[in-house]
C-alpha positions in Angstrom: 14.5 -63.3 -98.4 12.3 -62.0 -95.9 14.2 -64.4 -93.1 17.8 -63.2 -94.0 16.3 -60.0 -93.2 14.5 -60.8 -90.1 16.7 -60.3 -86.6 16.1 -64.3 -86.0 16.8 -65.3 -89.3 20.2 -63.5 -89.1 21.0 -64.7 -85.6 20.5 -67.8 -87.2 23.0 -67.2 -90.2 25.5 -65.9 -87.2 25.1 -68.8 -85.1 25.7 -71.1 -88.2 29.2 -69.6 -89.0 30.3 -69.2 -85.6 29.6 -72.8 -85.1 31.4 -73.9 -88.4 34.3 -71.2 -88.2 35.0 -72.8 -84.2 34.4 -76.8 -85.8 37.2 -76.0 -88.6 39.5 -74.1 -85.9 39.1 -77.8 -84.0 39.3 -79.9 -87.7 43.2 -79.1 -88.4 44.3 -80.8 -84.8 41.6 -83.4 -85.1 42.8 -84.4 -88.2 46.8 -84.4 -87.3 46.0 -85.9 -83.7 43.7 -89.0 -86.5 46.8 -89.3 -88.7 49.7 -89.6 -85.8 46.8 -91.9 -84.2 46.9 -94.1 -87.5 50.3 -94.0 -88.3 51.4 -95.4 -84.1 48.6 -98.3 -84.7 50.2 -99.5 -87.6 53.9 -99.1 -85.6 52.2 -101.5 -83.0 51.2 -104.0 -85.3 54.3 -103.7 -87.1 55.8 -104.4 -83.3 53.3 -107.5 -82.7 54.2 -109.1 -85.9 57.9 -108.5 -85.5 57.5 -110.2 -82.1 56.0 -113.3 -83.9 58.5 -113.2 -86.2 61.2 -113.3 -83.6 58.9 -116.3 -81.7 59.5 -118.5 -84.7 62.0 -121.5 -84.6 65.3 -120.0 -85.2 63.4 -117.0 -86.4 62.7 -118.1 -89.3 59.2 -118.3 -91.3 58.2 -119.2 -94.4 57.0 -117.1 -97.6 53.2 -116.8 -97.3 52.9 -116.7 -93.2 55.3 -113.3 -94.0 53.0 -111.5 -96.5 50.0 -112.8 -94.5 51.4 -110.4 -91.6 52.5 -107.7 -93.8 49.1 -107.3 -95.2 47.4 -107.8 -91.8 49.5 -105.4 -90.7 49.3 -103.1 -93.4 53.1 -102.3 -94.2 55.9 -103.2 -96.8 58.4 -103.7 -94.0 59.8 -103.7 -90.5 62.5 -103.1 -89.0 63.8 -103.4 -85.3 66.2 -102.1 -83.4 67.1 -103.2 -80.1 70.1 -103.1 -77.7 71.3 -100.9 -80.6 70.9 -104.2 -83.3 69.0 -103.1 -86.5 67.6 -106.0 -88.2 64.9 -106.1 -90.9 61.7 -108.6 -89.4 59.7 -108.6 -92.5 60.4 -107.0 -96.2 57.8 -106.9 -99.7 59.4 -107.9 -102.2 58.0 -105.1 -104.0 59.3 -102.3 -102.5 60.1 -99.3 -104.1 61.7 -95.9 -103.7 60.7 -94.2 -100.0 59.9 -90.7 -101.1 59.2 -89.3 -97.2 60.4 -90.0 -93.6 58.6 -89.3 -90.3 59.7 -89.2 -87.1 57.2 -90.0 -84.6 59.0 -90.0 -81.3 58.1 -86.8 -79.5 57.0 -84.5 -83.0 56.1 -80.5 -82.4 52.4 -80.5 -83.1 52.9 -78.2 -85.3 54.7 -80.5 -87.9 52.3 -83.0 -86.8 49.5 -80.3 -88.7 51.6 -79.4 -91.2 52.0 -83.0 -92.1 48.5 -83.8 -91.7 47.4 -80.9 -94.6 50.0 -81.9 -96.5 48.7 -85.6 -96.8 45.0 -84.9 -96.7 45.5 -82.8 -99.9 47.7 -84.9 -101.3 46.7 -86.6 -104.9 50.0 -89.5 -105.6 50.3 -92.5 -103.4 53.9 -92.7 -102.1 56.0 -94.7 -100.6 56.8 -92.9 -96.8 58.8 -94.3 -93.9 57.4 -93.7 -90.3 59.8 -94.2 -87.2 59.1 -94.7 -83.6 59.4 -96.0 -80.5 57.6 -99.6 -79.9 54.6 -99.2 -77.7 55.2 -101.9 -75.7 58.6 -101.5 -75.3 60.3 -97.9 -75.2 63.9 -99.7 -75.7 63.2 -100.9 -79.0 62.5 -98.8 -82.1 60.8 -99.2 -85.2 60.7 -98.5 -88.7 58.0 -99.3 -91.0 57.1 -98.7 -94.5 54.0 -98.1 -96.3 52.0 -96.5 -98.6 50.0 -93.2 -98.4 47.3 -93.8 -100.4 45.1 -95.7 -97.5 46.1 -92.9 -95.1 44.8 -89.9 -97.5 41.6 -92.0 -97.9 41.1 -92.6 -94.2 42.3 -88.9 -93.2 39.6 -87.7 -95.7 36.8 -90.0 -94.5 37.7 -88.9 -90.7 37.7 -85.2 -92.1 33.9 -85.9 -94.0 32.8 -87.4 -90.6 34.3 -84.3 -88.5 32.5 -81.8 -91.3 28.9 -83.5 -91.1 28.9 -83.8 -87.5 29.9 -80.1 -87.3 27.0 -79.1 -89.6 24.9 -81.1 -87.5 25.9 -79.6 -84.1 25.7 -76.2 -85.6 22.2 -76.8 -87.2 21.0 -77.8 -84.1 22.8 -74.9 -82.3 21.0 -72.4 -84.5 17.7 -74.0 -84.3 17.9 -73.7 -80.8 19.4 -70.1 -80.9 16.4 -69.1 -83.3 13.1 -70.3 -81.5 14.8 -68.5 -78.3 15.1 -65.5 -79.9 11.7 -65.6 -81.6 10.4 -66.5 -77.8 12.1 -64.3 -76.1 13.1 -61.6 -78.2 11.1 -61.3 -81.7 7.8 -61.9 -80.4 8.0 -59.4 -77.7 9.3 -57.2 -80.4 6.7 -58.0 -82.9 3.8 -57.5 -79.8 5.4 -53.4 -79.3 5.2 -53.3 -83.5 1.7 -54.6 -83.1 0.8 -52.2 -80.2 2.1 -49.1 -81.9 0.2 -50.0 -84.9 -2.9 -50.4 -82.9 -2.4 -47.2 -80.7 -1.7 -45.2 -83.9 -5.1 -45.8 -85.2 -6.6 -44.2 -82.4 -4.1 -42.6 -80.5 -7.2 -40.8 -78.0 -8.0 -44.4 -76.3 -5.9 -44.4 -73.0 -6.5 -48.3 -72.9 -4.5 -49.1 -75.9 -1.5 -47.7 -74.2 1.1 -50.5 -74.1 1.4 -52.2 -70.7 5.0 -53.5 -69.7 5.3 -56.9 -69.2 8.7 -58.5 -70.4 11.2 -59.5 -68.0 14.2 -59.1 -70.5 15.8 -56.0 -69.6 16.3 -54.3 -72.9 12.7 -55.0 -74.2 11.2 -54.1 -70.8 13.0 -50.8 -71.5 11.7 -50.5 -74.6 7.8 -51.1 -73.7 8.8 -48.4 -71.3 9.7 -46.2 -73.6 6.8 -47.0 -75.6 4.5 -46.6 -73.2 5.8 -43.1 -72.1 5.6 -41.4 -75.7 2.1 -42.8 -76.0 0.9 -41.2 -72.8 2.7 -38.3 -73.8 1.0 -38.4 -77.7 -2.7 -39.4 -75.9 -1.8 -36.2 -73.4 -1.0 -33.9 -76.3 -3.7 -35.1 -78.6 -6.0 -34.0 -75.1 -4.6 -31.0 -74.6 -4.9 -30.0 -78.4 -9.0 -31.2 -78.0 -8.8 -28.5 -75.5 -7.8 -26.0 -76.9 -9.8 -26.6 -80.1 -12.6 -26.7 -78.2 -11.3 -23.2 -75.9 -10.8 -21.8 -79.4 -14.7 -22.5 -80.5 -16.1 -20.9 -77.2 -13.8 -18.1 -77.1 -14.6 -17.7 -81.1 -18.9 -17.6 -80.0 -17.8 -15.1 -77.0 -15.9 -12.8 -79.5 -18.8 -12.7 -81.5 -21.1 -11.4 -79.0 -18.6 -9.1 -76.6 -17.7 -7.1 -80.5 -21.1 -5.8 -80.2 -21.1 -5.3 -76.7 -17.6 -3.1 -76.8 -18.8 -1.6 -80.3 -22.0 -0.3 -78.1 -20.0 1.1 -75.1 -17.2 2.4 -77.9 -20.3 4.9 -79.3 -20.5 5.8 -75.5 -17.5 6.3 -74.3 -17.2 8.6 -77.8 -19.3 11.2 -76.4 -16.7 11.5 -73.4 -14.5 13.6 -75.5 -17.3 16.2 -75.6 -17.0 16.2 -71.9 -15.6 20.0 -70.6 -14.0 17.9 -67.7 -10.2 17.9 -67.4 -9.9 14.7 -65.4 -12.6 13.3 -68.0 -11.1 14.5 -71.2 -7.6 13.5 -70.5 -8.5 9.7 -69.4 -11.2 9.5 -72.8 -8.5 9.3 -75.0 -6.6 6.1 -73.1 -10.2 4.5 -73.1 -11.1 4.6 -76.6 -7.9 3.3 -77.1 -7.8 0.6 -75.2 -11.6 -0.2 -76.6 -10.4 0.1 -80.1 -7.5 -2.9 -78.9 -10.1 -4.8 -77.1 -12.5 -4.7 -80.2 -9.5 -6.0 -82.8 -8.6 -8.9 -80.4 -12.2 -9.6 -80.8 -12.6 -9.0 -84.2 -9.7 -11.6 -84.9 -10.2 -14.1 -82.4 -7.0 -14.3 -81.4 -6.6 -17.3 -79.2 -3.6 -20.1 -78.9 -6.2 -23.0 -79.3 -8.2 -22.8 -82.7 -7.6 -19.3 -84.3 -3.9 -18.9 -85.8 -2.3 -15.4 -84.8 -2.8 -12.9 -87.4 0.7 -12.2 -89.5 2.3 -9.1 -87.5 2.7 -6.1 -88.9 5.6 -4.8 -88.5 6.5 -1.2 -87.7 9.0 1.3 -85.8 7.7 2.2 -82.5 9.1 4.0 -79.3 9.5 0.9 -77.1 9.4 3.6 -74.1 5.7 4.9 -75.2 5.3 1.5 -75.2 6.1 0.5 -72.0 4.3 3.4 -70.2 0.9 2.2 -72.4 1.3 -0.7 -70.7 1.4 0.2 -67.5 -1.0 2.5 -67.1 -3.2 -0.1 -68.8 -2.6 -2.4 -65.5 -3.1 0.3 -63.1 0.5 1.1 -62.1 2.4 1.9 -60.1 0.1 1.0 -57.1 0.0 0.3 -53.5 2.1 -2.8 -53.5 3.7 -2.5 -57.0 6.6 -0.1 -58.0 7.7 0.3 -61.7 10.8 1.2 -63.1 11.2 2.0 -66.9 15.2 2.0 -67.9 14.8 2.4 -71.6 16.2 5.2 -73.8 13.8 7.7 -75.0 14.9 7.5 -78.4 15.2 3.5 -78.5 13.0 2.2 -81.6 11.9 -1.5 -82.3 10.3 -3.0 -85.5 7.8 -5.1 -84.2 4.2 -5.5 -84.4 2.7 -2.5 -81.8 -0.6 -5.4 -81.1 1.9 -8.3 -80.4 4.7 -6.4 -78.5 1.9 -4.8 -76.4 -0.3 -8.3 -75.5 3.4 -9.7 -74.6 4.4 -6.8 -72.1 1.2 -6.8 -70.6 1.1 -10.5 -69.8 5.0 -10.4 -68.3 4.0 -7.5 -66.4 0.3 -8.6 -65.1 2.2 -12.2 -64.0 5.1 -9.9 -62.6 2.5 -7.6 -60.3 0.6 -10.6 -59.3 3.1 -12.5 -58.6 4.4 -9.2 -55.9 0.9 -8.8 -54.8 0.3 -12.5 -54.0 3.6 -12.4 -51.7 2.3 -9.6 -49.4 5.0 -7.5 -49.9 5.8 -4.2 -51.6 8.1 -5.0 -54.9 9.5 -3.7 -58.4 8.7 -4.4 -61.9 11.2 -3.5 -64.1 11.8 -2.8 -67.9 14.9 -2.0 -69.5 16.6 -2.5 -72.7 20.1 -3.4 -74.1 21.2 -3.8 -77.6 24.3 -6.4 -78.6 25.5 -8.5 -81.4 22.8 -6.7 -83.8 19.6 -7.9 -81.4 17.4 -5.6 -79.1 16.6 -7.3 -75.8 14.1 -6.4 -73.4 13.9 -7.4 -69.8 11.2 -7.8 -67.7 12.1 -8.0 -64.3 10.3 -8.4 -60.7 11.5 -8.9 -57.2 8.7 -11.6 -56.7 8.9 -14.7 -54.7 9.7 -16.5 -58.3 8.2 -19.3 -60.2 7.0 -22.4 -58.4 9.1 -25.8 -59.3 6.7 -27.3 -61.2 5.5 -24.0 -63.1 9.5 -23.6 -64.3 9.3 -27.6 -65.4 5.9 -27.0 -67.9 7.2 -23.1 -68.4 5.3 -22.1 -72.1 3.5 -25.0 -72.4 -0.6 -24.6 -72.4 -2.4 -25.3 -69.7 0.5 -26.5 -67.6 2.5 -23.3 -67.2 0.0 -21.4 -65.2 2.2 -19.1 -62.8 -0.5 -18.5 -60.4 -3.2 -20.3 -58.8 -6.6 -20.5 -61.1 -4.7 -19.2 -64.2 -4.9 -21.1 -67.6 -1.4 -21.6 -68.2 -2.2 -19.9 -71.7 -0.6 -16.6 -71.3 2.9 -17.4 -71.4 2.3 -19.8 -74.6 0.5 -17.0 -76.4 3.4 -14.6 -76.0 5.9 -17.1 -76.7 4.0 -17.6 -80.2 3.7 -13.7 -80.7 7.3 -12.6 -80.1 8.6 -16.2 -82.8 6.0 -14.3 -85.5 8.1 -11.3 -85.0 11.5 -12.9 -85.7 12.3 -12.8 -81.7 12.8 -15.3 -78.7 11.1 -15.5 -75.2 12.9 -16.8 -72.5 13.6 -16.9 -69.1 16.8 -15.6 -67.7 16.4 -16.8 -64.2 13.6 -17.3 -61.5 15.1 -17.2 -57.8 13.6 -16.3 -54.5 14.4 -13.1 -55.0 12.9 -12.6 -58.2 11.9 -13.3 -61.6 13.3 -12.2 -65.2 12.4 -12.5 -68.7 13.8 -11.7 -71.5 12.6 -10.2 -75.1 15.5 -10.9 -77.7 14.6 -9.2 -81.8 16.3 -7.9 -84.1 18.1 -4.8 -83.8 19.1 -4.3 -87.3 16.0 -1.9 -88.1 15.9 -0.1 -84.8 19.5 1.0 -85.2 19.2 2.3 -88.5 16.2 4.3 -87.3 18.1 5.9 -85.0 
C-alpha cells in the first residue's frame, strides 16, 4: 500500500501501462502482419509441391506421394492457374464445404486486422480458401485450401509470445524508470523531508539550514525555497529573542523610572502653587504629560514582551488632540512648521493613550526627518471622513523614506526611518491603531515628501456630531 502511494511506486504503475497500452497498440498489426505471413508460406509450399507435381512423368503421381505433399504442405488442395489454365495439382479426398475466402493479392491492412481478430477469437475449425499470387512466379496464381484450426493455434501462441515479451520489456522499463526516480528524484526529496524535520526541532541553529546541492532543476528550486523560509523562520525566531529580551529590560527600567517620575510628579505638584504666569500656565501641560509618562510605565507597554493593554475607547476632539501633540514635541520650531486642517468639532472614538503615542511617533519621524535634511519644512495633519471611516493624514515635506526603510516599513527592528533608531516605533503604532479597529498605512513617500494615513471608523464620530 504504502508503494502505490509513494511518487516512485506510482511512476512505476504509470510506466507499466504506458508500456502495455503501446505493446497492444503494436499486437493487432503484429498479429495480422503473423497471419498474412503464415497464410503466403503455406501458398509457397502449395506452389513448390504443385511444381513437383507438374515435374512428374506425364504429370502424373501416385496416391500416397500426393497426401505425403499435402500433409507436408499443410493443405487439402491446390490449384493453379497459369496462362489463364486453372487446373487442380493436388485434392484430399476429404474435403468438405469451404466456409471462407481470402484474397491475398494486395489486401487493405485493414481487412488484413480485421481478419486476423476475427480468427484469433475464433472457437470452430473451418474449412477457408486463401488465394494469391505464386511467390516465385507473379504469372501464376494459386488457390489453396485448408483448415483454420492450426492457424488459430499458431496466431494465439504468436499473440502469448508477443504478450510475455511485452510484460517483460515493460517490467524492465519500469524497474529502470523507478530506481531513477528514487536516485534522482525521491531521495533528494526524502533528504528536504528529512532536513525540515531536523531544522524544525530546533529551528535557532543557523547550521541546520538546508544547503542546495541538486542539479535537477525543479528540486534545486525547491531546496531553494527551503532554504529561504528557514533563514527567514531562524531570522524571525531571532528577532522575536530580541524583543523578548527588549521587553525584560524595558520591564526592569519601568520599574525603577515609576519611582523616579512618581518623585519628580510630587515636585512638579507644588508648581501650581507657583504665583508665576509663565509657571502656572506650563504646570498643568507637565503634570500631564508626567501622569502619561507614569501609565506607560506602570503598564510596560512595549512591542517585544508586554501585550498592549485593551484600548479604551472614547469620544475625543481629534483637534485637542493634535495640538497636545505638538506642543508635546516642541512645535512649531526653527526648522519645523505645522499645520492642523481638522474641524474643530470633528470627534473620534478611539483610545486618547493609543491615538496620542501614534501621532507623536508620525510626527517626531516627520520633524526629524525635516530637520535631518537641513531645510525648513511642514508637518501636516488633516482629516477627511468617507464611506463611514475617519482618516487622518500625517503629512511632511521631508526628503522621504530611504529604499530599504520602505522595503522593511512596520517591521521591528528593520523599519528604522532614521539613522540609530530601533525600527520599533512604526511597529508599535501599527499594533495600536489594529486594537482600535483602524489601519496604518502609507500613502506615498517621494522626494518631496512623506504621508501617512490613519483610517477608523467613523460610525461613532458622526453620530456624535
Amino acid at each position: 500500500m504504502g508503494l502505490v502511494r509513494s511518487l516512485s511506486g506510482r511512476l512505476l504503475i504509470v510506466t507499466l501501462v504506458v508500456v502495455m497500452v503501446t505493446e497492444i497498440a503494436i499486437f493487432v498489426p503484429s498479429v495480422a502482419r503473423f497471419r498474412e505471413a503464415y497464410l503466403l508460406e503455406r501458398v509457397h509450399r502449395a506452389e513448390i509441391a504443385a511444381l513437383t507435381v507438374l515435374a512428374a512423368p506425364d504429370g502424373l503421381m501416385n496416391a500416397s506421394m500426393a497426401r505425403e505433399l499435402l500433409d507436408r504442405t499443410e493443405v487439402l488442395n491446390i490449384v493453379l492457374t497459369e496462362d489463364g489454365i486453372r487446373q487442380m495439382i493436388l485434392a484430399s479426398p476429404s474435403l468438405g464445404p469451404v466456409e471462407a475466402t481470402f484474397d491475398l493479392r494486395d489486401p487493405p491492412v485493414l481487412h488484413l486486422i480485421r481478419d486476423a481478430m476475427m480468427r484469433i477469437g475464433a472457437t470452430e475449425d473451418r474449412i477457408i480458401r486463401v488465394q494469391a499470387y505464386a511467390p516465385a512466379d507473379m504469372g501464376r496464381f494459386l488457390e489453396i485450401t485448408l483448415r483454420s484450426g492450426p492457424l488459430t493455434e499458431a496466431m494465439r501462441a504468436y499473440g502469448l509470445n508477443i504478450l510475455v515479451l511485452s510484460l517483460v520489456i515493460a517490467l524492465i522499463a519500469a524497474a529502470m524508470v523507478f530506481f531513477a526516480m528514487r536516485r534522482f528524484v525521491v531521495r533528494p526529496i526524502t533528504q528536504v523531508i528529512a532536513n525540515v524535520k531536523e531544522f524544525s526541532e530546533n529551528p535557532e541553529d543557523a547550521s541546520r539550514i538546508i544547503t542546495p546541492a541538486s542539479r535537477v532543476g525543479e528540486i534545486s528550486q525547491a531546496e531553494r525555497a527551503v532554504a529561504d523560509m528557514e533563514r527567514e523562520v531562524h531570522g524571525a525566531l531571532k528577532s522575536k529573542a530580541r524583543l523578548a529580551s527588549l521587553g525584560e529590560a524595558v520591564a526592569k527600567i519601568s520599574h525603577d523610572l515609576r519611582n523616579i517620575l512618581a518623585t519628580t510628579q510630587l515636585m512638579a505638584d507644588r508648581l501650581e502653587m507657583s504665583e508665576d504666569p509663565i509657571v502656572a500656565r506650563t504646570a498643568p501641560k507637565l503634570l500631564n504629560s508626567l501622569d502619561r509618562a507614569i501609565r506607560l510605565c506602570q503598564s510596560t507597554l512595549t512591542f517585544g514582551r508586554a501585550e498592549e493593554a485593551p484600548p479604551e475607547s472614547r469620544l475625543i476632539a481629534l483637534s485637542e488632540l493634535v495640538a497636545e501633540v505638538y506642543e508635546g514635541l516642541g512645535l512649531p520650531d526653527a526648522h519645523v512648521d505645522c499645520v492642523v486642517a481638522i474641524e474643530t468639532e470633528t470627534l473620534v472614538e478611539a483610545d486618547p493613550e493609543h491615538l496620542y503615542r501614534v501621532l507623536n511617533n508620525l510626527v517626531r519621524n516627520a520633524a526629524e526627518a525635516i530637520r535631518g535634511s537641513g531645510k525648513s519644512g511642514e508637518v501636516r495633519i488633516s482629516s477627511t471622513v468617507a464611506e463611514g471611516r475617519l482618516t487622518i493624514a500625517v503629512a511632511d515635506t521631508g526628503p522621504g523614506l530611504p529604499s530599504r526603510t520602505l522595503e522593511n516599513l512596520f517591521k521591528p527592528f528593520q523599519g528604522s526611518t532614521r539613522a540609530g533608531g530601533s525600527g520599533l516605533g512604526l511597529a508599535i503604532a501599527q499594533e495600536l491603531v489594529r486594537a482600535n479597529g483602524g489601519t496604518l498605512e502609507l500613502a506615498h513617500s517621494t522626494t518631496k515628501g512623506t504621508e501617512f494615513h490613519i483610517s477608523v471608523p467613523s460610525e461613532a464620530a458622526t453620530a456624535a456630531a
